[in-house]
N, CA and C atoms of all chains as a GROMACS GRO file, in nm:
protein
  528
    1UNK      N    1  -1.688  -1.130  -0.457
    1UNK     CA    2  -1.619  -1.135  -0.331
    1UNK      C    3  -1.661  -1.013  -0.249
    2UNK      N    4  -1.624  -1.015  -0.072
    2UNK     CA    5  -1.677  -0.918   0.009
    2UNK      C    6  -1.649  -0.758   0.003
    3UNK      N    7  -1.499  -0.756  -0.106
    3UNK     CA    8  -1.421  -0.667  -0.066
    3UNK      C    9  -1.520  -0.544  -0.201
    4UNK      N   10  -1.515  -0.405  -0.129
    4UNK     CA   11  -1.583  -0.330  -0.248
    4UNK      C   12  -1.501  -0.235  -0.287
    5UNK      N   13  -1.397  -0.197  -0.251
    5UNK     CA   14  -1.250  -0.088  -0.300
    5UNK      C   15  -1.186  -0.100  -0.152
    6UNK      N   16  -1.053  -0.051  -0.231
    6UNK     CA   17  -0.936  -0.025  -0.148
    6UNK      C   18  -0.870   0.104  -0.180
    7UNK      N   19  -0.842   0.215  -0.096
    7UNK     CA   20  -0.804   0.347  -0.086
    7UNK      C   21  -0.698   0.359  -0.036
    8UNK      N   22  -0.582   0.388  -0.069
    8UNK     CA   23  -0.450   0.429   0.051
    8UNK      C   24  -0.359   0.532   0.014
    9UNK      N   25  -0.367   0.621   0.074
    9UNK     CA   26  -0.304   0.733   0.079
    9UNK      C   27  -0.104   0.653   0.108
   10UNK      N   28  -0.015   0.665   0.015
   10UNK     CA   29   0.120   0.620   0.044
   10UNK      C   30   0.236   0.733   0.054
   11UNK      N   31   0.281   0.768   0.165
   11UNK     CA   32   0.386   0.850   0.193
   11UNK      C   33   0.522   0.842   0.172
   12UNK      N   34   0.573   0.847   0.094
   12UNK     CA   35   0.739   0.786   0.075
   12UNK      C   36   0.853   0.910   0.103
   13UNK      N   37   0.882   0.916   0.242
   13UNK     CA   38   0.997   1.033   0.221
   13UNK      C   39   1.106   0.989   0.213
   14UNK      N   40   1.200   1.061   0.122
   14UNK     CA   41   1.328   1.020   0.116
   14UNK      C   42   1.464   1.151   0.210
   15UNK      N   43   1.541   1.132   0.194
   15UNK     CA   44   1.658   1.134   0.268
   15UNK      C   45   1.680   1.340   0.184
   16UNK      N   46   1.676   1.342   0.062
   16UNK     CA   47   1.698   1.460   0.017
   16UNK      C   48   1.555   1.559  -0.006
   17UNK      N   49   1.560   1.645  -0.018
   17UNK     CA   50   1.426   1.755  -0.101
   17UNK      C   51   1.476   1.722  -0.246
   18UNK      N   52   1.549   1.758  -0.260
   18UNK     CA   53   1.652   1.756  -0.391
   18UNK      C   54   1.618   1.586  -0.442
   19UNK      N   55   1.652   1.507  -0.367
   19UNK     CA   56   1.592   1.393  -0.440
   19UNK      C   57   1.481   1.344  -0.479
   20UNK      N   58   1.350   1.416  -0.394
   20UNK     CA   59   1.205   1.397  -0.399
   20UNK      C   60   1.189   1.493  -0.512
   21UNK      N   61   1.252   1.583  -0.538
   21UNK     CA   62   1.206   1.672  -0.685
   21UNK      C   63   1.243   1.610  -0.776
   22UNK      N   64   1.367   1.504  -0.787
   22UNK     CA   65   1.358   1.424  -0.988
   22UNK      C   66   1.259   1.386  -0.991
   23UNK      N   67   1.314   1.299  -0.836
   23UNK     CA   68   1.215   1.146  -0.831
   23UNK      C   69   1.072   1.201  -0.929
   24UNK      N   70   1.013   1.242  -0.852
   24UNK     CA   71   0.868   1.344  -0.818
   24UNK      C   72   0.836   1.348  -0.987
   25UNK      N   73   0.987   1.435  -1.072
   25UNK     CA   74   0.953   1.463  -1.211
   25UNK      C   75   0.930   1.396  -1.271
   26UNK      N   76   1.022   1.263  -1.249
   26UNK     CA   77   1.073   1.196  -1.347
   26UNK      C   78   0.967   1.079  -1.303
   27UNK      N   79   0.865   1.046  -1.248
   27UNK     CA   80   0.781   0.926  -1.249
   27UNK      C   81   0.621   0.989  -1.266
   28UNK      N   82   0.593   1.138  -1.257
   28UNK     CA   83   0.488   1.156  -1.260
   28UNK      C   84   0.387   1.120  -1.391
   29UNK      N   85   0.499   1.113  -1.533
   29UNK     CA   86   0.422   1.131  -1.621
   29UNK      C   87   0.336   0.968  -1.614
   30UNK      N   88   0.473   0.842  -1.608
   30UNK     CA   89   0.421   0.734  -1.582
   30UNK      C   90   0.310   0.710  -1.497
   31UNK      N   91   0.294   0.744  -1.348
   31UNK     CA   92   0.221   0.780  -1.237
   31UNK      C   93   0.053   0.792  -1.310
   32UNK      N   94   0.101   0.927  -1.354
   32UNK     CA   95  -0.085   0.959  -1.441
   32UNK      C   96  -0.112   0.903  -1.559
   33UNK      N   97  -0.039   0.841  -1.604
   33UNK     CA   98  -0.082   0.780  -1.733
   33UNK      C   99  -0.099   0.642  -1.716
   34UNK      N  100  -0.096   0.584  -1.637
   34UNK     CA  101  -0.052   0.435  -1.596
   34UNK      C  102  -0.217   0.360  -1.628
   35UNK      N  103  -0.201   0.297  -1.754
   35UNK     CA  104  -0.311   0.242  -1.791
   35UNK      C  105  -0.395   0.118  -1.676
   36UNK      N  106  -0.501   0.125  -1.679
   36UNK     CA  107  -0.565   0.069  -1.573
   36UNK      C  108  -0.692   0.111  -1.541
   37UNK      N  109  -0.786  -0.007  -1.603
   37UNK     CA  110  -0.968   0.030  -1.588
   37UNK      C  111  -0.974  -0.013  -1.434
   38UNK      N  112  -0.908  -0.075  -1.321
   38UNK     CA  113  -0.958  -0.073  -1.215
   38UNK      C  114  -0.891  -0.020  -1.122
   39UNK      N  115  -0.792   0.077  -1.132
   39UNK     CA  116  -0.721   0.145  -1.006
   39UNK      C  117  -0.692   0.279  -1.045
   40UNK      N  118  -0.698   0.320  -0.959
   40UNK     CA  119  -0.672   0.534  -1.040
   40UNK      C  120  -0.573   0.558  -0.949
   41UNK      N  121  -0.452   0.610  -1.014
   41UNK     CA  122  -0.341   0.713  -0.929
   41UNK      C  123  -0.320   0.814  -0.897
   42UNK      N  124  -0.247   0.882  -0.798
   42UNK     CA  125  -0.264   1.021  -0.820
   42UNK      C  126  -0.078   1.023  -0.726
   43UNK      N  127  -0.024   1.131  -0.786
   43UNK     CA  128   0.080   1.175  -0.695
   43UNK      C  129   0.147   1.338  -0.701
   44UNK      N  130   0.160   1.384  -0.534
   44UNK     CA  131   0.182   1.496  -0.536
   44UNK      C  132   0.318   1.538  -0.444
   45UNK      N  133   0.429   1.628  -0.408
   45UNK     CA  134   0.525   1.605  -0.366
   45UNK      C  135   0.497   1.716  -0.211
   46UNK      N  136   0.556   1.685  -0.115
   46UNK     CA  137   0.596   1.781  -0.022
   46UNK      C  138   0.735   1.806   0.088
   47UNK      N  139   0.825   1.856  -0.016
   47UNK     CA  140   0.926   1.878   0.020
   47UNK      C  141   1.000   1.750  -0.009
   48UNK      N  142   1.080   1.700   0.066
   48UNK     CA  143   1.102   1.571   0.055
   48UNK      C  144   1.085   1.443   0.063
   49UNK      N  145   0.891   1.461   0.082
   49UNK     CA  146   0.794   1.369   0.075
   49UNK      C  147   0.708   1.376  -0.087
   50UNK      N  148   0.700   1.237  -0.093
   50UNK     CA  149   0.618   1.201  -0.228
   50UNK      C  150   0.503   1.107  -0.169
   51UNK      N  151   0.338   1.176  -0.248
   51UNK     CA  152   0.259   1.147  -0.155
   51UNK      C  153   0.169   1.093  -0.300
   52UNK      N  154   0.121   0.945  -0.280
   52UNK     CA  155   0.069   0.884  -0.353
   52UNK      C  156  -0.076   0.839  -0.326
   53UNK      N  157  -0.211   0.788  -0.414
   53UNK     CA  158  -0.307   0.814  -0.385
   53UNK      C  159  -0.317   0.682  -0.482
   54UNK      N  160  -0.397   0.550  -0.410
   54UNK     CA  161  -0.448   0.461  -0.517
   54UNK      C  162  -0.574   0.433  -0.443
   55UNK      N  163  -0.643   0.423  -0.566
   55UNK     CA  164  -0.795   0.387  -0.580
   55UNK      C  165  -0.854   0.271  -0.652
   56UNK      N  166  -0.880   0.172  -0.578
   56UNK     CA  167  -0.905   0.017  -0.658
   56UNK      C  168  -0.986  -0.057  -0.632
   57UNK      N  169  -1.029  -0.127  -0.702
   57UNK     CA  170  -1.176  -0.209  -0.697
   57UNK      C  171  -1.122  -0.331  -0.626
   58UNK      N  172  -1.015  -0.370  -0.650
   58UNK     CA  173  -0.976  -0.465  -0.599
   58UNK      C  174  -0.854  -0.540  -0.522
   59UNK      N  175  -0.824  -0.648  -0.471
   59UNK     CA  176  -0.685  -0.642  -0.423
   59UNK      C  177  -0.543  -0.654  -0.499
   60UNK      N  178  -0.623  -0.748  -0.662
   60UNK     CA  179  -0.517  -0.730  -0.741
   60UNK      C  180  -0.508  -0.614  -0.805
   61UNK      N  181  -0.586  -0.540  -0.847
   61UNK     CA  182  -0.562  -0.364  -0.884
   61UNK      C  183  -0.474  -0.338  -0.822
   62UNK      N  184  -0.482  -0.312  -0.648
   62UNK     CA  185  -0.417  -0.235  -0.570
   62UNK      C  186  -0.296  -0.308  -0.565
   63UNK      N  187  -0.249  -0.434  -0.580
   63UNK     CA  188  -0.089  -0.473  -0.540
   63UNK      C  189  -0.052  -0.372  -0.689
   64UNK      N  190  -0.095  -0.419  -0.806
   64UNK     CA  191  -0.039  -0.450  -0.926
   64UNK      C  192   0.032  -0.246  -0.921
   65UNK      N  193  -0.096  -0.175  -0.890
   65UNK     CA  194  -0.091  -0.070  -0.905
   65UNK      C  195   0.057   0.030  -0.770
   66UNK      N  196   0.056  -0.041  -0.675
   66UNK     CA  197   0.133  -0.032  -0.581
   66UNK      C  198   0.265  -0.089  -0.633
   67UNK      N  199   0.289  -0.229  -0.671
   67UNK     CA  200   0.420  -0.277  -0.720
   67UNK      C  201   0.477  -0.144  -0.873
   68UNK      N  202   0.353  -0.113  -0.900
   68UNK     CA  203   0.420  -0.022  -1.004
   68UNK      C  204   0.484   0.128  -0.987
   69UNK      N  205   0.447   0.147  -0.873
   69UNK     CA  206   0.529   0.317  -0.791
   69UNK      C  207   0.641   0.269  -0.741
   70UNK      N  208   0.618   0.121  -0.617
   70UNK     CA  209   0.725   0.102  -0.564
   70UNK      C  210   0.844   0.092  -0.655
   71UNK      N  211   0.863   0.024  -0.783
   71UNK     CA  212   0.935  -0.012  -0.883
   71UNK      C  213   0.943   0.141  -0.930
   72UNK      N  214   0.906   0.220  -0.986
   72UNK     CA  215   0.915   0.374  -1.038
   72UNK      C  216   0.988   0.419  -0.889
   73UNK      N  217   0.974   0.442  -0.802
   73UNK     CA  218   1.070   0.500  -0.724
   73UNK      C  219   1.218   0.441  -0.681
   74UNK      N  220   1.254   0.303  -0.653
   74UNK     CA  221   1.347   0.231  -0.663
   74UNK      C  222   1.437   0.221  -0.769
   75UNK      N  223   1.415   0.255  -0.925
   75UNK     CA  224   1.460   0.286  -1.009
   75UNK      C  225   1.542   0.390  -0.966
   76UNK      N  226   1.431   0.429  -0.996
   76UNK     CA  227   1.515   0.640  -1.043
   76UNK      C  228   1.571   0.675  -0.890
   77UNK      N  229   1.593   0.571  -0.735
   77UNK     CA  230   1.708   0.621  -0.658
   77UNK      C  231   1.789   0.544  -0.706
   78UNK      N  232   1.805   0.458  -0.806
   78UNK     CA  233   1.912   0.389  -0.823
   78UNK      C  234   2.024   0.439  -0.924
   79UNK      N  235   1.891   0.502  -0.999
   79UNK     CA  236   1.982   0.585  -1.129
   79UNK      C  237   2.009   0.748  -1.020
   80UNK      N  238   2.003   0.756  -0.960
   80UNK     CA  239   2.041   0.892  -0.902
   80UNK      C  240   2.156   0.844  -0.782
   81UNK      N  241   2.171   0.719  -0.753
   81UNK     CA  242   2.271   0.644  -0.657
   81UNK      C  243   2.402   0.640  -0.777
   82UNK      N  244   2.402   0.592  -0.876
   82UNK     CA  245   2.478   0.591  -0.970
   82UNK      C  246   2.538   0.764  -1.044
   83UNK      N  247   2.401   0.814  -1.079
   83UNK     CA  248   2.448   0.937  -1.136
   83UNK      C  249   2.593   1.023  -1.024
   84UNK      N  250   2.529   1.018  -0.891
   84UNK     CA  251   2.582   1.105  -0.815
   84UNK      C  252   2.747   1.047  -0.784
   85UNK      N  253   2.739   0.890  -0.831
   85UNK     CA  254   2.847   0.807  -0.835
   85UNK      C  255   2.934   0.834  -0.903
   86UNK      N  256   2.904   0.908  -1.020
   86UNK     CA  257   3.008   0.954  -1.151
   86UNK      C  258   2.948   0.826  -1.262
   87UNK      N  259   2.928   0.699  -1.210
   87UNK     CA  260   2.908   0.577  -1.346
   87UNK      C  261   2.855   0.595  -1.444
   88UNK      N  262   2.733   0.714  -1.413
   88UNK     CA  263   2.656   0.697  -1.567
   88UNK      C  264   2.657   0.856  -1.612
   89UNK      N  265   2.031   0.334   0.084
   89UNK     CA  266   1.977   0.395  -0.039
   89UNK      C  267   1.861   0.513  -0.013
   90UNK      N  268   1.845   0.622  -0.125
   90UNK     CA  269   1.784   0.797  -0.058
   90UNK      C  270   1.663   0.744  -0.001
   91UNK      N  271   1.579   0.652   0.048
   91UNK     CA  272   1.451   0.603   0.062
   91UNK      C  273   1.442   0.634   0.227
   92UNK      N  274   1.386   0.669   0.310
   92UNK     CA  275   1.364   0.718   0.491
   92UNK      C  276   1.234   0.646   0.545
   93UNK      N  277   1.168   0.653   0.487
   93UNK     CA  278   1.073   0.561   0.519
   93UNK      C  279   0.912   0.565   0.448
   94UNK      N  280   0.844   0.446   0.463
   94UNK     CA  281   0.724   0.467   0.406
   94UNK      C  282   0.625   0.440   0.510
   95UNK      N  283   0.551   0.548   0.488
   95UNK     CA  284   0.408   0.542   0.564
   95UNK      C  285   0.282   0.522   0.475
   96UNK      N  286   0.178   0.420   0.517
   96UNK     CA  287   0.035   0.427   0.395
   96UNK      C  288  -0.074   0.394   0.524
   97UNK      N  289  -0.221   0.455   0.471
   97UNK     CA  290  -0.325   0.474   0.540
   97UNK      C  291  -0.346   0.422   0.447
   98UNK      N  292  -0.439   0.228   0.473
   98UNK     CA  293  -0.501   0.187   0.368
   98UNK      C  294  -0.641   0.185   0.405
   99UNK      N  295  -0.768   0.190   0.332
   99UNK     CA  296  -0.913   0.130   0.407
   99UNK      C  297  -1.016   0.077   0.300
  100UNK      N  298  -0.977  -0.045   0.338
  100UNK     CA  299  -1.018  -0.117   0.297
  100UNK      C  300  -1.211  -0.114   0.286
  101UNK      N  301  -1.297  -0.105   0.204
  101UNK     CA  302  -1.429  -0.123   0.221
  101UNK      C  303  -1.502  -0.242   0.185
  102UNK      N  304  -1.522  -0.322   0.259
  102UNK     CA  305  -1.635  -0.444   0.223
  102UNK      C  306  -1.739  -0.447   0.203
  103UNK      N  307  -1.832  -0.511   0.158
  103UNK     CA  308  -1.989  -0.469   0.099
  103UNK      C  309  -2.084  -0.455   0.222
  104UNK      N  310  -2.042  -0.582   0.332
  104UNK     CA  311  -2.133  -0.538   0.457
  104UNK      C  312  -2.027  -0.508   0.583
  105UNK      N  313  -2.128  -0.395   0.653
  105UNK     CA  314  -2.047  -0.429   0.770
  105UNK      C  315  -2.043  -0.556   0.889
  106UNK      N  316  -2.159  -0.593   0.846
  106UNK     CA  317  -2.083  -0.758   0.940
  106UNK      C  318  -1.981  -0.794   0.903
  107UNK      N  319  -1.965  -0.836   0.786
  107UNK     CA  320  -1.810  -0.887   0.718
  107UNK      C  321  -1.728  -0.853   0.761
  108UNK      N  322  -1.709  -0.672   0.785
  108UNK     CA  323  -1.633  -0.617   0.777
  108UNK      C  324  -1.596  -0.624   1.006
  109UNK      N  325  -1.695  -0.653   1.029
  109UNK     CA  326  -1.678  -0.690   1.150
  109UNK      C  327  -1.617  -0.815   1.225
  110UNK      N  328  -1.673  -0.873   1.128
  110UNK     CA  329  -1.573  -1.033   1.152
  110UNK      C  330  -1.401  -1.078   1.128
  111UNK      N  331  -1.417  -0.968   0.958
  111UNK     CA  332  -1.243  -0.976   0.940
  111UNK      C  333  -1.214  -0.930   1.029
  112UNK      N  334  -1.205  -0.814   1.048
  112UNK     CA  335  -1.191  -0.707   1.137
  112UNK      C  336  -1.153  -0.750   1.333
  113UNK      N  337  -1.210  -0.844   1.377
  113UNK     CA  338  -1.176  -0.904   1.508
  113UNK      C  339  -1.090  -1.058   1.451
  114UNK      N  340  -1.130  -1.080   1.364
  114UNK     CA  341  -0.997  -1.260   1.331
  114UNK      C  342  -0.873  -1.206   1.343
  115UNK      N  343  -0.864  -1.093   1.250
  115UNK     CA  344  -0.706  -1.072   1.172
  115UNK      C  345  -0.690  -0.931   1.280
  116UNK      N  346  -0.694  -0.905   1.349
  116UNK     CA  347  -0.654  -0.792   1.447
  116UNK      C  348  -0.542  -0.885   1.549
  117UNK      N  349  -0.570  -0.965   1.601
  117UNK     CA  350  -0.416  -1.039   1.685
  117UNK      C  351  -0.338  -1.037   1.639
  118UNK      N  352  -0.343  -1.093   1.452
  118UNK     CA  353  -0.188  -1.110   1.363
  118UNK      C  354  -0.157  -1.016   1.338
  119UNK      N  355  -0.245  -0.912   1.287
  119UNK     CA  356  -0.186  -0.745   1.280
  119UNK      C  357  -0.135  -0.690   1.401
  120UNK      N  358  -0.136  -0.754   1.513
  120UNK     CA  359  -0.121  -0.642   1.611
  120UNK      C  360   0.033  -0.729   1.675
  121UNK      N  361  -0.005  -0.865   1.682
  121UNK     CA  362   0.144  -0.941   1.648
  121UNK      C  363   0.226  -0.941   1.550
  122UNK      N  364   0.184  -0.894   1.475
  122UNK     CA  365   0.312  -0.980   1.329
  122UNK      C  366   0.438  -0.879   1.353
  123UNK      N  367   0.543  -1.001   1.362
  123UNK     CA  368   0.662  -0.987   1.412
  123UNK      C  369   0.772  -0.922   1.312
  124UNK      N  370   0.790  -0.768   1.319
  124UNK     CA  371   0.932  -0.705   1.218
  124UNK      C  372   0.948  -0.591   1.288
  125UNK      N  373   1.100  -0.605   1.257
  125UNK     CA  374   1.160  -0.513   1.348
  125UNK      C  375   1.173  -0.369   1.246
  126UNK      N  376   1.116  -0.398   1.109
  126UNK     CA  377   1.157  -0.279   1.033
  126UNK      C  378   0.999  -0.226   0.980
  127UNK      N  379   0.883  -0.244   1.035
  127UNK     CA  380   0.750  -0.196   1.016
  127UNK      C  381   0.680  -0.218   1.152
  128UNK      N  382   0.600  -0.134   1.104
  128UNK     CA  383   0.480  -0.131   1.242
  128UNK      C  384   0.369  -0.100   1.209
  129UNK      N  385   0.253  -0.212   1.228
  129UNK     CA  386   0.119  -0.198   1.171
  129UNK      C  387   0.029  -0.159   1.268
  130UNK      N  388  -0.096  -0.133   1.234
  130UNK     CA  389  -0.229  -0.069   1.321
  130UNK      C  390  -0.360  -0.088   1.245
  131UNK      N  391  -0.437  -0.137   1.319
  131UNK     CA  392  -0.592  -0.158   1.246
  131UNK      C  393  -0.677  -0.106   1.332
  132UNK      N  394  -0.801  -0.079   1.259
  132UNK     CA  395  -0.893   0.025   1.332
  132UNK      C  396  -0.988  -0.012   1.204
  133UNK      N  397  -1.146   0.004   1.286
  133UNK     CA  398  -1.258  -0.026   1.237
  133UNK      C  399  -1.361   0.090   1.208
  134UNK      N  400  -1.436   0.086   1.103
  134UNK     CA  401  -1.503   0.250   1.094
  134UNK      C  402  -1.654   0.156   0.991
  135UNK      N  403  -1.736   0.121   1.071
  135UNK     CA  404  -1.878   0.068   1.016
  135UNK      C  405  -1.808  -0.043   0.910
  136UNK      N  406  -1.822  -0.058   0.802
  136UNK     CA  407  -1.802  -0.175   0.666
  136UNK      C  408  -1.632  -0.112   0.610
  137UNK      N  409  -1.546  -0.047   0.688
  137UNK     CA  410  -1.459   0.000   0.658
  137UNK      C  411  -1.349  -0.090   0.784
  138UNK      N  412  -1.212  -0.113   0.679
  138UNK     CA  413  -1.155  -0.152   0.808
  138UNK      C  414  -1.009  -0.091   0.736
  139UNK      N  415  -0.957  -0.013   0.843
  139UNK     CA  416  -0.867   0.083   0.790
  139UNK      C  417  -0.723   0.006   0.864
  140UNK      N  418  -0.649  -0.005   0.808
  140UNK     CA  419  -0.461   0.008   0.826
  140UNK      C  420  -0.402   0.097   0.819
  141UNK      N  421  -0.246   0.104   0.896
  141UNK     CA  422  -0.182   0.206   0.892
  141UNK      C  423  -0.048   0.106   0.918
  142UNK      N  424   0.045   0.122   0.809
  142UNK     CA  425   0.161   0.072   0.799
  142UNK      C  426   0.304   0.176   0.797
  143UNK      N  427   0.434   0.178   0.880
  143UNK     CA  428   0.473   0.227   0.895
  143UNK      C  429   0.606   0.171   0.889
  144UNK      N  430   0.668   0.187   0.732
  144UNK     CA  431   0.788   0.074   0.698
  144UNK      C  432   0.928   0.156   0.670
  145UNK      N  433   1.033   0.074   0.678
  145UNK     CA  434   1.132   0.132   0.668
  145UNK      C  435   1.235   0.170   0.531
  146UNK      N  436   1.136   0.062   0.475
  146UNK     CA  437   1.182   0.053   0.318
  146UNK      C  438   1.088  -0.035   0.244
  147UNK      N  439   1.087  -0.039   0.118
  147UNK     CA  440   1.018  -0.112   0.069
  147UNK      C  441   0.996  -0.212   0.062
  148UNK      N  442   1.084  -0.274   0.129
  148UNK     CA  443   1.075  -0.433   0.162
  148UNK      C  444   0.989  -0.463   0.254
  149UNK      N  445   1.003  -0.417   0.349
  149UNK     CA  446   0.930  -0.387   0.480
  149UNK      C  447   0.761  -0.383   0.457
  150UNK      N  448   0.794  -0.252   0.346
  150UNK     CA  449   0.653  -0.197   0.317
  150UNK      C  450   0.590  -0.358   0.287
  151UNK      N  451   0.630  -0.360   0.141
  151UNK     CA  452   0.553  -0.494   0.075
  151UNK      C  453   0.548  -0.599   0.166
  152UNK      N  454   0.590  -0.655   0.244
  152UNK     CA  455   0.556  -0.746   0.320
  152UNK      C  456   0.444  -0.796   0.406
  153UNK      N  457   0.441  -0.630   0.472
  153UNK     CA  458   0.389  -0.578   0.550
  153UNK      C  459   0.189  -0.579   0.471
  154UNK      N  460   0.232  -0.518   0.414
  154UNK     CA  461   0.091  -0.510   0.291
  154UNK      C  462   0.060  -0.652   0.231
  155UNK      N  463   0.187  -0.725   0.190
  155UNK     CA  464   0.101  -0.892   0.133
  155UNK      C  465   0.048  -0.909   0.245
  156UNK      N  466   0.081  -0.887   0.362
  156UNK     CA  467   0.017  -0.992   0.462
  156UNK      C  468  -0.117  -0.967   0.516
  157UNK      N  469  -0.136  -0.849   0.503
  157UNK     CA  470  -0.282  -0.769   0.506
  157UNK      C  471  -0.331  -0.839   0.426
  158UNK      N  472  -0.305  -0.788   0.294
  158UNK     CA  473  -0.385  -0.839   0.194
  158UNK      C  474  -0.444  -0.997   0.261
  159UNK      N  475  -0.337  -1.046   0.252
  159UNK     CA  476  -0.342  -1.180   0.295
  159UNK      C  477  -0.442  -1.225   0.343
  160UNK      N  478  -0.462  -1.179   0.455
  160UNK     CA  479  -0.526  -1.188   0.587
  160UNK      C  480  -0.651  -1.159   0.538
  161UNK      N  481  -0.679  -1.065   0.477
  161UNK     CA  482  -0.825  -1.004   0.463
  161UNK      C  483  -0.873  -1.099   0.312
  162UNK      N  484  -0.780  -1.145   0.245
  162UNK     CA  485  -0.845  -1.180   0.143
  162UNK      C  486  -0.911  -1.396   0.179
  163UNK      N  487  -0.765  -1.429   0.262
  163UNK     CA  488  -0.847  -1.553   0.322
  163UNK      C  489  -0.955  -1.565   0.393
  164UNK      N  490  -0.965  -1.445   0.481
  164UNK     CA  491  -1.132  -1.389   0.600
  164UNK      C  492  -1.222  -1.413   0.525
  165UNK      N  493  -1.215  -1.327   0.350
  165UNK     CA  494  -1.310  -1.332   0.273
  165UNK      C  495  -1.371  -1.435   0.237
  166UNK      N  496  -1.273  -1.514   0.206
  166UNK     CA  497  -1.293  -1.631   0.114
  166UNK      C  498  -1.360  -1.758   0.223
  167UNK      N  499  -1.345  -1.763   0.390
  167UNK     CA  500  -1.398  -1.845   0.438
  167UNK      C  501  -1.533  -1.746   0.473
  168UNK      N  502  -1.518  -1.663   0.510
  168UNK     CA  503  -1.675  -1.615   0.552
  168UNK      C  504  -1.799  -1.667   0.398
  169UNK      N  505  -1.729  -1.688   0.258
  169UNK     CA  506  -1.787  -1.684   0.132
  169UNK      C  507  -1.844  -1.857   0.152
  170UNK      N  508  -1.769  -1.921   0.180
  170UNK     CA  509  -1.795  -2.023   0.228
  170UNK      C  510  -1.871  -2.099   0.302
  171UNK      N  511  -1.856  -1.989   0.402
  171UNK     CA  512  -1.961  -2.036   0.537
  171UNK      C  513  -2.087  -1.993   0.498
  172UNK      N  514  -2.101  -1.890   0.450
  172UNK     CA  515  -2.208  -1.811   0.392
  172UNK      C  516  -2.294  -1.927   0.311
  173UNK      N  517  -2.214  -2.029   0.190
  173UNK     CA  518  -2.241  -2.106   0.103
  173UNK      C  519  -2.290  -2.261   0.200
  174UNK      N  520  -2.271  -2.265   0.333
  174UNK     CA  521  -2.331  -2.405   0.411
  174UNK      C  522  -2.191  -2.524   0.335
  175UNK      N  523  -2.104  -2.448   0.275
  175UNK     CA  524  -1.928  -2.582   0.260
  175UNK      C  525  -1.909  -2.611   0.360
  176UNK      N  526  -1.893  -2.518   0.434
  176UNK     CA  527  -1.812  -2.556   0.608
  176UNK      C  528  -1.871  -2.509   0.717
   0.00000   0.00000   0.00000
C-alpha cells in the first residue's frame, strides 16, 4: 500500500500538574515497554502536559498503538477520580 | 473528568509524492468540513508528506476525529491502488 509511516507528536493536557505527574508515573513504564515490531513510543511530561511520540509503519500500528495511551490515560484519571473520591 | 484537551501533529508519509498529492486535494474539503463542535482539524501538504493537526476536547473527540483521517487517507489509497491496477 501507498502509505510509508505515520509520525504524531500527541499532546494531552490535563486540568492538574499534580495530575500529569501520576498519570506521567504511573503509565510510563507500560508506555516504553509496550511490545510492538511496528510502532515505537516515546513519552515525556511538561507540567501539566503529557507529550507522546508514535512512530509506525502503518495505520493499524498507529490506531492500535494510540488506542493503547488513550486507554492508559483514561484509566489512571479514573482511578485518581475515585481515589480523590474517598472509594478506593 | 482531569482531561483539558488533546492536541496531535500527525504526518503522514506516502511512497510518492503524486499520491501524496492526490490524497492530499480529495480529502482536504472533508477535513476542512467535517462537522464537530468538540475538535478542529487542519491539513497541510509538505512534498510525499501530508501532515494533520487535530485539536480535540477529549478523547472522544480525539478518536473520531483521527478514524476519520485515517479513513479518508486509507480509502484515497486503496482507489488510487486500483486505478493504478486499470480495475476502474
Amino acid at each position: 500500500m501507498g502509505l510509508e509511516s505515520i509520525i504524531s507528536d500527541i499532546e494531552i493536557s490535563l486540568n492538574l500538574e499534580k495530575d500529569a505527574e501520576i498519570v506521567y508515573k504511573s503509565i510510563k513504564p507500560e508506555v516504553l515497554t509496550a511490545p510492538s515490531q511496528r510502532s515505537k513510543l516515546n513519552i515525556k511530561r511538561d507540567k501539566k502536559k503529557i507529550l507522546f511520540k508514535i512512530i509506525a509503519e502503518d495505520s493499524h500500528a498507529y490506531r492500535a498503538s494510540l488506542n493503547s495511551i488513550l486507554r492508559w490515560v483514561i484509566i489512571s484519571l479514573d482511578i485518581l477520580k475515585l481515589m480523590k473520591r474517598g472509594d478506593i
